[in-house]
C-alpha positions as YAML, in Angstrom:
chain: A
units: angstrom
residues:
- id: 1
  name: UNK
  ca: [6.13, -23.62, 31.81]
- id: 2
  name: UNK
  ca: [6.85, -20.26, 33.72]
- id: 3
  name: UNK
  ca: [4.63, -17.01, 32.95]
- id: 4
  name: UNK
  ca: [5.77, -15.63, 29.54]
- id: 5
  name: UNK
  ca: [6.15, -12.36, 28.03]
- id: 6
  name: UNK
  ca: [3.68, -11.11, 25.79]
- id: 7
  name: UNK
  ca: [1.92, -8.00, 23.80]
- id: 8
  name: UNK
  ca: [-1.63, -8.27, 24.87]
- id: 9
  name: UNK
  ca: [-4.43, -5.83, 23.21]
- id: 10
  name: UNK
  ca: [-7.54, -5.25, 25.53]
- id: 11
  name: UNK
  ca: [-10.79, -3.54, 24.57]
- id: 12
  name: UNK
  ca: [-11.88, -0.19, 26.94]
- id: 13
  name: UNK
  ca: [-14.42, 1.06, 25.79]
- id: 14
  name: UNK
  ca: [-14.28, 1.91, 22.44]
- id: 15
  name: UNK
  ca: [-10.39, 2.00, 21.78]
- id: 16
  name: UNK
  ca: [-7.81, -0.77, 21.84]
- id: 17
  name: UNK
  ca: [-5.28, -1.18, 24.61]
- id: 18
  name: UNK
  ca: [-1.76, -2.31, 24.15]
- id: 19
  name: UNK
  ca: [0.76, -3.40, 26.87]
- id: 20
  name: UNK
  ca: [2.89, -5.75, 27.36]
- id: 21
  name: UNK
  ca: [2.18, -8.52, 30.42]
- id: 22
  name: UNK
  ca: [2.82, -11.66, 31.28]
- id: 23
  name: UNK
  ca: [0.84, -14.83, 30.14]
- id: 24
  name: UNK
  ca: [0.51, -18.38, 31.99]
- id: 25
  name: UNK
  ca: [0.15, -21.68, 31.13]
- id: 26
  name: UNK
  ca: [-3.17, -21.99, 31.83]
- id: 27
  name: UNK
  ca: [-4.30, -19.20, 30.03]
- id: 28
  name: UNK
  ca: [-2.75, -20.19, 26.73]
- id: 29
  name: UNK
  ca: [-4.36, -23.35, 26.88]
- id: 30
  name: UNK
  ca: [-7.86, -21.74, 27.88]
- id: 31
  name: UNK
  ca: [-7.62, -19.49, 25.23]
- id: 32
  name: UNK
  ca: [-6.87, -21.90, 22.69]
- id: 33
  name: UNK
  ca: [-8.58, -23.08, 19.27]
- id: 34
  name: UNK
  ca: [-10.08, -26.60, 19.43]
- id: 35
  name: UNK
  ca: [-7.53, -28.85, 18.25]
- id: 36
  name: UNK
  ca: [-4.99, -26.86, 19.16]
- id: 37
  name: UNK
  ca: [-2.64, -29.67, 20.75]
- id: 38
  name: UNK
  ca: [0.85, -28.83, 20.11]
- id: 39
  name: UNK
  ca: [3.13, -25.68, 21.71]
- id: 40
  name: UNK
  ca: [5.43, -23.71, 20.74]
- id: 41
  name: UNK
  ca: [8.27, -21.73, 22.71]
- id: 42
  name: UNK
  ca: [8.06, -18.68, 20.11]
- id: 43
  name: UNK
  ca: [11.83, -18.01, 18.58]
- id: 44
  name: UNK
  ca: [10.91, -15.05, 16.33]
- id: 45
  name: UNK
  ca: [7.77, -13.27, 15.12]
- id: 46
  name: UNK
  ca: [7.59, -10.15, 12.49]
- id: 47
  name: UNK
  ca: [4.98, -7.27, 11.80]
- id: 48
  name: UNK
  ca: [2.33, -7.62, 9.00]
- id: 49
  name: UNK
  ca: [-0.04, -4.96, 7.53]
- id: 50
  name: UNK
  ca: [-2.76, -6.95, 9.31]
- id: 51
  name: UNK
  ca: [-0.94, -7.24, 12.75]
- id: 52
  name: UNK
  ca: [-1.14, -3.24, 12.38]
- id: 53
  name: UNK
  ca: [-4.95, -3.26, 11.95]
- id: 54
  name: UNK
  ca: [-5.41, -5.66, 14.81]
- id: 55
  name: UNK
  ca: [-3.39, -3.35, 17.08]
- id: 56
  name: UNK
  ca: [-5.04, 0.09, 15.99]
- id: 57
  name: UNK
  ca: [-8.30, -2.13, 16.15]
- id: 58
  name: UNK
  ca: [-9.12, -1.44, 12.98]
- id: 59
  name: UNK
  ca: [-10.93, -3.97, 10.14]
- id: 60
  name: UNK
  ca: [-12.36, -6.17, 12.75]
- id: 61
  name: UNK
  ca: [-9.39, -8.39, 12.41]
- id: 62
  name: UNK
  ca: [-9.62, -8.97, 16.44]
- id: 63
  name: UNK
  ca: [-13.22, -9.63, 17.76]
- id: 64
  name: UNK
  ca: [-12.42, -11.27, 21.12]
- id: 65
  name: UNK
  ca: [-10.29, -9.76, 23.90]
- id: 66
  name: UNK
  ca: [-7.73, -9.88, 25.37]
- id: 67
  name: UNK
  ca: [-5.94, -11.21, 22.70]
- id: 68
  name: UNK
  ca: [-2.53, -11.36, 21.51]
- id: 69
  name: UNK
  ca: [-1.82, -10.55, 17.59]
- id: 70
  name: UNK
  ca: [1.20, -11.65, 15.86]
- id: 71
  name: UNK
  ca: [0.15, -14.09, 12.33]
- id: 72
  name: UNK
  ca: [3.17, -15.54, 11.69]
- id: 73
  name: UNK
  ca: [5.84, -17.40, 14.34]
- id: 74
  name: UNK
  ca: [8.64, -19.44, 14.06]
- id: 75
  name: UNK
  ca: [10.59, -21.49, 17.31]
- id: 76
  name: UNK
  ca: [10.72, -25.16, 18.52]
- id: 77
  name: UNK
  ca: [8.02, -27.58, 19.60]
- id: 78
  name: UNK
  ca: [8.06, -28.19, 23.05]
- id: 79
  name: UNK
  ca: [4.94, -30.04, 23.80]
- id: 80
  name: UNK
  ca: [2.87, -32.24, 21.25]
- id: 81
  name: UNK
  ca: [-0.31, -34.27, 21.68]
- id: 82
  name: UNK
  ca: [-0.25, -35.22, 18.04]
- id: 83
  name: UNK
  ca: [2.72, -37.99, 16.72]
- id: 84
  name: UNK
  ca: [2.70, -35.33, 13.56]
- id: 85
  name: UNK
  ca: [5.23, -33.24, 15.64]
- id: 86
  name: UNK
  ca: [7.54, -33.97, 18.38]
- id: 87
  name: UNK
  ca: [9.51, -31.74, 21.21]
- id: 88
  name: UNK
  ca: [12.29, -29.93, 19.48]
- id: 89
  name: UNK
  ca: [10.88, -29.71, 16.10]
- id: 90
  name: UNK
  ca: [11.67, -26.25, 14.13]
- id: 91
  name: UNK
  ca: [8.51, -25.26, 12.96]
- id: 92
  name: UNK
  ca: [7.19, -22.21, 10.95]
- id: 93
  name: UNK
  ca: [3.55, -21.04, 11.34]
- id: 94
  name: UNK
  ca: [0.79, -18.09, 9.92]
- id: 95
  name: UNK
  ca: [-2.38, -18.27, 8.14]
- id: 96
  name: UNK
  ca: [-5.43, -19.92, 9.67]
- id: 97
  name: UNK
  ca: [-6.51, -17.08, 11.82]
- id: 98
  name: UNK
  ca: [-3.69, -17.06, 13.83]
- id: 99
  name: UNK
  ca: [-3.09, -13.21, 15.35]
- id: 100
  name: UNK
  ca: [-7.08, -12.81, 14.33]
- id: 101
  name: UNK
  ca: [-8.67, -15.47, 15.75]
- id: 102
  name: UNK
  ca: [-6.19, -17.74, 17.66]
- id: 103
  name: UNK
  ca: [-3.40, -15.92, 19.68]
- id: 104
  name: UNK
  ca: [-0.55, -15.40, 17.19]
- id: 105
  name: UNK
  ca: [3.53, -14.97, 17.48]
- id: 106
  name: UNK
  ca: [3.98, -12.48, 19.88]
- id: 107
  name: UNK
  ca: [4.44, -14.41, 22.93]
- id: 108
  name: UNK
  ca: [7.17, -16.48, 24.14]
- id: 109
  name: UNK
  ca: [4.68, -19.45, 23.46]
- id: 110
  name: UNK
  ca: [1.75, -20.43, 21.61]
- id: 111
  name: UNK
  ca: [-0.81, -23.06, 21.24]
- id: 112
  name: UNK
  ca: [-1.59, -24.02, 18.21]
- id: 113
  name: UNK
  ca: [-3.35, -26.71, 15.67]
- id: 114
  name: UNK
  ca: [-1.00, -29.02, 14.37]
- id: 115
  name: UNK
  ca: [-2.40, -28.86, 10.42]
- id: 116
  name: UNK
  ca: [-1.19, -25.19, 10.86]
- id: 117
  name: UNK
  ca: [2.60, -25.98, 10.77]
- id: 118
  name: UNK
  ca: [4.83, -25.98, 8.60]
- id: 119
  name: UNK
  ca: [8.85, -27.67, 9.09]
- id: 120
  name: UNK
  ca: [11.54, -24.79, 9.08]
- id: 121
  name: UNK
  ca: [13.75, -25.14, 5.74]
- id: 122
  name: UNK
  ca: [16.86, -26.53, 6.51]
- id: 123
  name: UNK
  ca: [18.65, -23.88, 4.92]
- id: 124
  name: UNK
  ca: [16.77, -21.26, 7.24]
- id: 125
  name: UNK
  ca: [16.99, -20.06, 10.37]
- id: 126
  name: UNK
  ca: [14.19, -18.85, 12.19]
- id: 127
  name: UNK
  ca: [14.85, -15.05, 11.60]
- id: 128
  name: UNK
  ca: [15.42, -15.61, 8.29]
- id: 129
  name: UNK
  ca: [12.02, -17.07, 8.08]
- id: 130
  name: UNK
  ca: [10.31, -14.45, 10.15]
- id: 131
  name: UNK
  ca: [12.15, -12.03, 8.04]
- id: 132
  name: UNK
  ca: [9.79, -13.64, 4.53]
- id: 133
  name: UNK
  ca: [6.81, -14.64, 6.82]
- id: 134
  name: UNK
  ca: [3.06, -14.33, 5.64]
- id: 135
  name: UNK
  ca: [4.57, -11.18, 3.08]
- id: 136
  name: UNK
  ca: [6.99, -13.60, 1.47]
- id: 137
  name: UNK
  ca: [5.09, -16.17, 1.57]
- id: 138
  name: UNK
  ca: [2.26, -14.21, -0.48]
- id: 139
  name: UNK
  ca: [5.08, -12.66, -3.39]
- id: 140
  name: UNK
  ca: [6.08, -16.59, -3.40]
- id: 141
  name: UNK
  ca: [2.55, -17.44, -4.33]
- id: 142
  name: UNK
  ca: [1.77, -14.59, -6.21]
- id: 143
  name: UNK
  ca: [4.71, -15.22, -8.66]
- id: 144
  name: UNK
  ca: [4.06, -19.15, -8.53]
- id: 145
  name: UNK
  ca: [0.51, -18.13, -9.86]
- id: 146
  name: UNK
  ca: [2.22, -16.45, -12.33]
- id: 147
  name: UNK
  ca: [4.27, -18.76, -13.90]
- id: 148
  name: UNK
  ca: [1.10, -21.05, -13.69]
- id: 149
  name: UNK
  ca: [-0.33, -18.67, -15.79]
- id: 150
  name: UNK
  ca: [2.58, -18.68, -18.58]
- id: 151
  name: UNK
  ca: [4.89, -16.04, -17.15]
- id: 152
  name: UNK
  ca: [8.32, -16.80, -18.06]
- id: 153
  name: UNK
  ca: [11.67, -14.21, -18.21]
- id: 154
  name: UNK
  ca: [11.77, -12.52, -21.54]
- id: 155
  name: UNK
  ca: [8.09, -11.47, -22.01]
- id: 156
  name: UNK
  ca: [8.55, -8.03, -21.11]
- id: 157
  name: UNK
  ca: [8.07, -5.82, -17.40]
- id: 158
  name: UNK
  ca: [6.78, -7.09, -14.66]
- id: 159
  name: UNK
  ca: [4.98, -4.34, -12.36]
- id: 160
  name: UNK
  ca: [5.30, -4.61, -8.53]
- id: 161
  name: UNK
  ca: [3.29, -1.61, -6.69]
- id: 162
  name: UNK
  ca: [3.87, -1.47, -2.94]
- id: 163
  name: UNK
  ca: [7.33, -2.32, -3.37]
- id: 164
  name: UNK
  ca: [9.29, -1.20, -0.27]
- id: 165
  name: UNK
  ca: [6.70, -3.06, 1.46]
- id: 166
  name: UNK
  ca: [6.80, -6.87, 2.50]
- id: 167
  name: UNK
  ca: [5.41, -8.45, 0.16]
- id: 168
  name: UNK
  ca: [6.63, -6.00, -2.57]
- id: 169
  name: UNK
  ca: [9.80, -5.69, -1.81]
- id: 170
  name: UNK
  ca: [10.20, -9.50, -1.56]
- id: 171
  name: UNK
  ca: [8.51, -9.86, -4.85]
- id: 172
  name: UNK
  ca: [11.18, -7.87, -6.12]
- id: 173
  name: UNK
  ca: [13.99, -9.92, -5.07]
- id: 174
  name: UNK
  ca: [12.50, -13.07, -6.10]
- id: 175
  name: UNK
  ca: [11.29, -11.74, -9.71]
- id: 176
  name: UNK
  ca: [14.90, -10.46, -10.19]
- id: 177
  name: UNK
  ca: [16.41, -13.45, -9.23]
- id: 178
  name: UNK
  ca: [14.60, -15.33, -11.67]
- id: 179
  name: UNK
  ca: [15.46, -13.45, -14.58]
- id: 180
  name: UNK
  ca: [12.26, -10.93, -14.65]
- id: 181
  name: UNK
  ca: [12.40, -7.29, -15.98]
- id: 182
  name: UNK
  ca: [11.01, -5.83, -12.59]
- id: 183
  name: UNK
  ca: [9.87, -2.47, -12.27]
- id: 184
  name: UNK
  ca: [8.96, -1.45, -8.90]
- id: 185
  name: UNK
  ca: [5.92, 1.29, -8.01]
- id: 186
  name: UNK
  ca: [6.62, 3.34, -4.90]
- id: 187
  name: UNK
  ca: [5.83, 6.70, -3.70]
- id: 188
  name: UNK
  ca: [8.91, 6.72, -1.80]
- id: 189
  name: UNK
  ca: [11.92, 8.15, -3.25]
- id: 190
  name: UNK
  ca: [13.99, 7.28, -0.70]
- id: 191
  name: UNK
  ca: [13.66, 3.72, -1.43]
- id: 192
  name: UNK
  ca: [14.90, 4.24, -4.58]
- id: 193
  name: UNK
  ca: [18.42, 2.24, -3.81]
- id: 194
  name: UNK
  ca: [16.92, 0.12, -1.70]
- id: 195
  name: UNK
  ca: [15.06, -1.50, -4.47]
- id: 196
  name: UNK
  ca: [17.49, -1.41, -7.11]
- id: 197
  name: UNK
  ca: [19.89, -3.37, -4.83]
- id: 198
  name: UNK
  ca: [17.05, -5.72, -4.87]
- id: 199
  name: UNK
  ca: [17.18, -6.62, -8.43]
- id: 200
  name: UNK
  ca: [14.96, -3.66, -9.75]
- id: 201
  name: UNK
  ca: [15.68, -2.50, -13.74]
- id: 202
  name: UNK
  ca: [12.84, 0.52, -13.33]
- id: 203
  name: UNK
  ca: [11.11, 2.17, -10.63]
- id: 204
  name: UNK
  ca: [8.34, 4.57, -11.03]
- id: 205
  name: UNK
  ca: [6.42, 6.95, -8.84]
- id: 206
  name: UNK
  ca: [3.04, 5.59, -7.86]
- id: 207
  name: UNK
  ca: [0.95, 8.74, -8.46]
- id: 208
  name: UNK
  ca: [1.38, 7.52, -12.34]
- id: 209
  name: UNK
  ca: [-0.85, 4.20, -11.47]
- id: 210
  name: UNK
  ca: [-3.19, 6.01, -8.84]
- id: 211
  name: UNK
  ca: [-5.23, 8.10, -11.20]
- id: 212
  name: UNK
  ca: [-8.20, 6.81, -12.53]
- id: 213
  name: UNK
  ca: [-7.40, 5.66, -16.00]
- id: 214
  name: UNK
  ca: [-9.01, 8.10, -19.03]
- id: 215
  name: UNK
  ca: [-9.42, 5.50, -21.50]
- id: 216
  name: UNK
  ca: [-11.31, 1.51, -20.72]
- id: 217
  name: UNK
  ca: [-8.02, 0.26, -22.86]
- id: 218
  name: UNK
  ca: [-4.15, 1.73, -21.96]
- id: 219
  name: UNK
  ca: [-1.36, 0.87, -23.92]
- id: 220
  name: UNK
  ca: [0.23, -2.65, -23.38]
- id: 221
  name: UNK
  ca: [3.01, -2.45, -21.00]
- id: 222
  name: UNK
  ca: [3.00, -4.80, -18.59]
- id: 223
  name: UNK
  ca: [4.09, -8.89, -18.96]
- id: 224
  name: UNK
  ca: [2.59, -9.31, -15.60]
- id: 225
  name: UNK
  ca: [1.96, -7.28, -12.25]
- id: 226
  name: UNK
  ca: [2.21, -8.54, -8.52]
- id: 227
  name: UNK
  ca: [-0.28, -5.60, -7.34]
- id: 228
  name: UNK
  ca: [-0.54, -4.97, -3.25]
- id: 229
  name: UNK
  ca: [-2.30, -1.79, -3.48]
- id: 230
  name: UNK
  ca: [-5.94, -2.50, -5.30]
- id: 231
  name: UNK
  ca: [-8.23, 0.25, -5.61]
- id: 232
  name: UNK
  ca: [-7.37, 2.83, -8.64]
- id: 233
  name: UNK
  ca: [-3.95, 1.40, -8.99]
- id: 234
  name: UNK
  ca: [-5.33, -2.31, -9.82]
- id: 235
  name: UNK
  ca: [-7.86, -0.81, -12.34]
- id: 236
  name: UNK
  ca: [-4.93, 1.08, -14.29]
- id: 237
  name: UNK
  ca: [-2.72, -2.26, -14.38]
- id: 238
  name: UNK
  ca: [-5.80, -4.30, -15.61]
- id: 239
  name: UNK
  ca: [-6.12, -1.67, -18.49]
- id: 240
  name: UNK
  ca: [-2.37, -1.47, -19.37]
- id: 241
  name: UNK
  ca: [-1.86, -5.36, -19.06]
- id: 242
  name: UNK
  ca: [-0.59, -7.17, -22.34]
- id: 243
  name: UNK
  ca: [-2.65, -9.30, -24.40]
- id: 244
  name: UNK
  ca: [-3.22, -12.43, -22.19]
- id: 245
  name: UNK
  ca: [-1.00, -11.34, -19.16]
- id: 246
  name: UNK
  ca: [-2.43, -11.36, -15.86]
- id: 247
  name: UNK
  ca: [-1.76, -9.83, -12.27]
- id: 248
  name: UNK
  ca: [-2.07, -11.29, -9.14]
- id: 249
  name: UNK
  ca: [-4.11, -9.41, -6.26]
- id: 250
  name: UNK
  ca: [-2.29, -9.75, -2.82]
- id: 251
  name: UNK
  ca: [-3.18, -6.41, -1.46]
- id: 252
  name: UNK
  ca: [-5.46, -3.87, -0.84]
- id: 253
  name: UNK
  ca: [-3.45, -0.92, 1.21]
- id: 254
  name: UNK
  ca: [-4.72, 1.53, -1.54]
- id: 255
  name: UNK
  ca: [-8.48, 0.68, -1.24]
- id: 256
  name: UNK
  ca: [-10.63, -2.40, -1.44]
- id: 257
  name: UNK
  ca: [-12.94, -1.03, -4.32]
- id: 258
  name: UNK
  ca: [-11.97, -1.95, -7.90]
- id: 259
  name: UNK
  ca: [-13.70, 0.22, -10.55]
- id: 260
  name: UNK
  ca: [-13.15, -1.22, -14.04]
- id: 261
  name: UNK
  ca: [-14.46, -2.29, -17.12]
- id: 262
  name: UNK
  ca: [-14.71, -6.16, -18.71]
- id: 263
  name: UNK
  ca: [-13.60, -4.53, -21.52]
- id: 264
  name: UNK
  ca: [-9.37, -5.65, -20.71]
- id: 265
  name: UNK
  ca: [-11.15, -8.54, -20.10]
- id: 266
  name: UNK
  ca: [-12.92, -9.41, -23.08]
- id: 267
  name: UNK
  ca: [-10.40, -7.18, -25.55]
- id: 268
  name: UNK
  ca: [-6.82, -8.60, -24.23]
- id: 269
  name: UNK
  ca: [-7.82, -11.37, -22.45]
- id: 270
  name: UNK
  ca: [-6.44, -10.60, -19.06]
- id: 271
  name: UNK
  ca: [-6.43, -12.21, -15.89]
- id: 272
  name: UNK
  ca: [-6.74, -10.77, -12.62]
- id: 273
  name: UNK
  ca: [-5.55, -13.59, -10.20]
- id: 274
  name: UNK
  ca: [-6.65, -13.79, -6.25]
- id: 275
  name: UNK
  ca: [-4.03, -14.47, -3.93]
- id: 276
  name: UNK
  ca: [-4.76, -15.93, -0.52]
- id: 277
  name: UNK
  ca: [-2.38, -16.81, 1.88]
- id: 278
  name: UNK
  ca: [-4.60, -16.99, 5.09]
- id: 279
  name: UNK
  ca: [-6.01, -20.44, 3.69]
- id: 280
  name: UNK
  ca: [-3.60, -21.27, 1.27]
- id: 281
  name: UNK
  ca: [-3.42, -25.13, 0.99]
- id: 282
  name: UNK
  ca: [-0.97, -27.09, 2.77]
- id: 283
  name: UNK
  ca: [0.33, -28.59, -0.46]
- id: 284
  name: UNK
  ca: [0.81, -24.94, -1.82]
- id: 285
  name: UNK
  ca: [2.18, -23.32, 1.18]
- id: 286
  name: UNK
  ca: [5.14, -26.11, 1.80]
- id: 287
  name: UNK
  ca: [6.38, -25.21, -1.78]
- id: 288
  name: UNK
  ca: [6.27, -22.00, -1.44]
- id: 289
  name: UNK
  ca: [8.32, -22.12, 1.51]
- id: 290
  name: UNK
  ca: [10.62, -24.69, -0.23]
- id: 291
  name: UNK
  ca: [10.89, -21.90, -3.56]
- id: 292
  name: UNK
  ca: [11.52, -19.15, -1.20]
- id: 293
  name: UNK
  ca: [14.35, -21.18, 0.51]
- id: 294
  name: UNK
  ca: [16.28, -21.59, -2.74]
- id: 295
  name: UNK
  ca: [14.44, -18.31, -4.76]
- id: 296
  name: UNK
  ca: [15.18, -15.49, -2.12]
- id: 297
  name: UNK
  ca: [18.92, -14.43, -2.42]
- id: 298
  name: UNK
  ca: [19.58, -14.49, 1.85]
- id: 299
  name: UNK
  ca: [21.39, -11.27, 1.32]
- id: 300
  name: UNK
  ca: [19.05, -9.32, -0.32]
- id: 301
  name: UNK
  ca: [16.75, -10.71, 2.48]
- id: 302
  name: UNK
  ca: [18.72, -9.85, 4.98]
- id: 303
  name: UNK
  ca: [18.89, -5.90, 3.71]
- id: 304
  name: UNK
  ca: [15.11, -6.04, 3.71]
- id: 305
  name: UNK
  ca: [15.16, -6.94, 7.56]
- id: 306
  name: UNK
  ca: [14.53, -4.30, 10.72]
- id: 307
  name: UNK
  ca: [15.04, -5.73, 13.99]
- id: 308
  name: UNK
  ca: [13.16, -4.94, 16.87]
- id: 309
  name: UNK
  ca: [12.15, -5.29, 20.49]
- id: 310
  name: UNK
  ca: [8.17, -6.85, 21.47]
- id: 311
  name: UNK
  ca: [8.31, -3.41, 22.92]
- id: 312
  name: UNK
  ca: [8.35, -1.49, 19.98]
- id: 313
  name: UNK
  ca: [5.67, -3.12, 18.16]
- id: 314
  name: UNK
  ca: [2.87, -0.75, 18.47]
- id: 315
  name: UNK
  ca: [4.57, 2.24, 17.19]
- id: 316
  name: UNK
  ca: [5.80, -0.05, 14.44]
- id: 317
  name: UNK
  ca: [1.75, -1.00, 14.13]
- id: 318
  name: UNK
  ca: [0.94, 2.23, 13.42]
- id: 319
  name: UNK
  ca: [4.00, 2.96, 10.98]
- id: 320
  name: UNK
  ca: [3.23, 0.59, 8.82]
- id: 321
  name: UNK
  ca: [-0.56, 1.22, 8.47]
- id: 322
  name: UNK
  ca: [0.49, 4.56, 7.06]
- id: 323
  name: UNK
  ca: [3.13, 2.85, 4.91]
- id: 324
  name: UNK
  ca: [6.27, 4.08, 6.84]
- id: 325
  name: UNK
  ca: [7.83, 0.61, 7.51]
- id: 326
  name: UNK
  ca: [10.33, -0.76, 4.50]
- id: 327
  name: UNK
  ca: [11.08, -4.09, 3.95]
- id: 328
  name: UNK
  ca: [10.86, -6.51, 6.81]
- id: 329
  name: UNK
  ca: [10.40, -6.50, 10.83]
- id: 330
  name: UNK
  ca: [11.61, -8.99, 12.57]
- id: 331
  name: UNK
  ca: [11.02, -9.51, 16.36]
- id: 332
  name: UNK
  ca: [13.09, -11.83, 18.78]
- id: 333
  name: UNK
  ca: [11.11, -13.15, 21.91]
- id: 334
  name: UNK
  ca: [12.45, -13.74, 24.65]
- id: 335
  name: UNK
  ca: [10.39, -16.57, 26.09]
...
């Protein structure tokens, strides 16, 4: 294996570094996980809320340096000490630490544990899959919880907040595709169009979910909510849930504090559902991929997507820790 491209964050001092620099064998292997016994020549990666945090050092996401972020990768198995996987295998990884703790997709290679992969769809190419990534993967889940739950189409709006994001706007798509009244929380308004072309019937500003709600009890509105905000907002869905409905927590962009009552709770019966992708079971996470394969209309996917250059990434970082970044990045490496 020659050297390989790569975006490498160092610490000095107190502030992280980004550059981009050139990685060798040796030190992919030295710097990998135990078990870590199959690699990966990197096809495509894409940009995730927490790949901004790790690059603006931010949330102790990263605690070892240098390091090289990037939680989701997809590209071909070149080398394999397992007989799980074999040399030329399409494979699709995130989750498990990877980008936090193990160096993630963006690198031409990566070493990585071979429970932590995942076979591309057939139906999929690797951008398309970098395109969903962790995000997609997470409105899969959150949806599949859902419908676990007793969601089905007909029981009224479903509630998306974050939705020009990834996992909101691809919670949109898939919700729409299935039959779902969606209405889709942003403070954008010029992502108006861009969600209605994904399948949205309503769209409403987000300052009307971000105040504190007056009242422990709202009126019933919502059938079910796929919520990537937290904070306020998640406290004003709770209260305005219907009787029995639920929403799943993927997100916490507006705040990590939830003030609330049990009384939605113990009045309505509602459900607020935890949705964790990081260390989502195996079993789960190959049917999710498998939904979002068949689920995911590939051209309203690909008018989510924004391709870029390994280059580019840290501006993109920062963009999309101050919500600036719609839809989906995808990156190309180059090996």
């Amino acid at each position: 294996m020659n050297p390989f491209r790569a975006l490498i964050l160092n610490l000095e001092g107190d502030e992280v570094i980004s550059r981009i620099g050139e990685v060798s064998e040796a030190e992919l292997i030295a710097a990998a996980p135990e078990g870590a016994e199959v690699t990966v020549r990197v096809t495509c990666s894409t940009l995730n809320y927490k790949d901004g945090l790790a690059m603006a050092g931010l949330g102790k996401v990263v605690r070892r340096y240098p390091h090289i972020p990037g939680v989701d990768l997809a590209g071909e198995v070149t080398q394999s000490d397992v007989p799980l996987w074999k040399p030329g295998d399409k494979v699709i990884a995130g989750g498990y630490g990877i980008g936090e703790k193990a160096w993630g997709g963006f690198a031409g290679f990566a070493r990585l544990h071979p429970d932590w992969l995942v076979s591309l769809p057939p139906s999929l190419t690797m951008r398309q899959a970098m395109a969903i990534g962790t995000a997609g993967l997470t409105a899969m889940e959150a949806v599949t919880v859902l419908e676990e739950h007793g969601l089905t189409p007909g029981d009224g709006e479903v509630l998306v907040t974050g939705a020009a994001g990834g996992v909101g706007s691809t919670a949109v798509a898939v919700l729409a595709a299935l039959g779902y009244e969606v209405t889709a929380s942003t403070g954008r308004a010029d992502t108006h169009d861009y969600l209605k072309a994904l399948g949205a019937a309503h769209i409403i500003d987000r300052a009307e979910l971000s105040t504190p709600p007056e009242k422990t009890l709202l009126p019933e509105r919502w059938a079910a909510g796929v919520d990537a905000v937290g904070g306020t907002t998640l406290a004003t869905i709770l209260a305005s849930l219907k009787h029995g409905a639920g929403v799943a927590a993927t997100g916490l962009v507006g705040g990590s504090e939830l003030t609330t009552t049990v009384i939605p709770f113990l009045l309505r019966g509602v459900n607020l559902l935890g949705i964790d992708s990081v260390q989502l079971a195996m079993e789960r996470r190959r049917r999710a991929w498998a939904r979002l394969a068949t689920d995911l209309p590939l051209e309203k996917l690909e008018s989510m997507i924004q391709d870029t250059r390994l280059e580019e990434l840290p501006e993109l970082g920062r963009r999309i820790l101050n919500g600036l970044v719609r839809g989906r990045v995808v990156v190309e490496m180059d090996g």
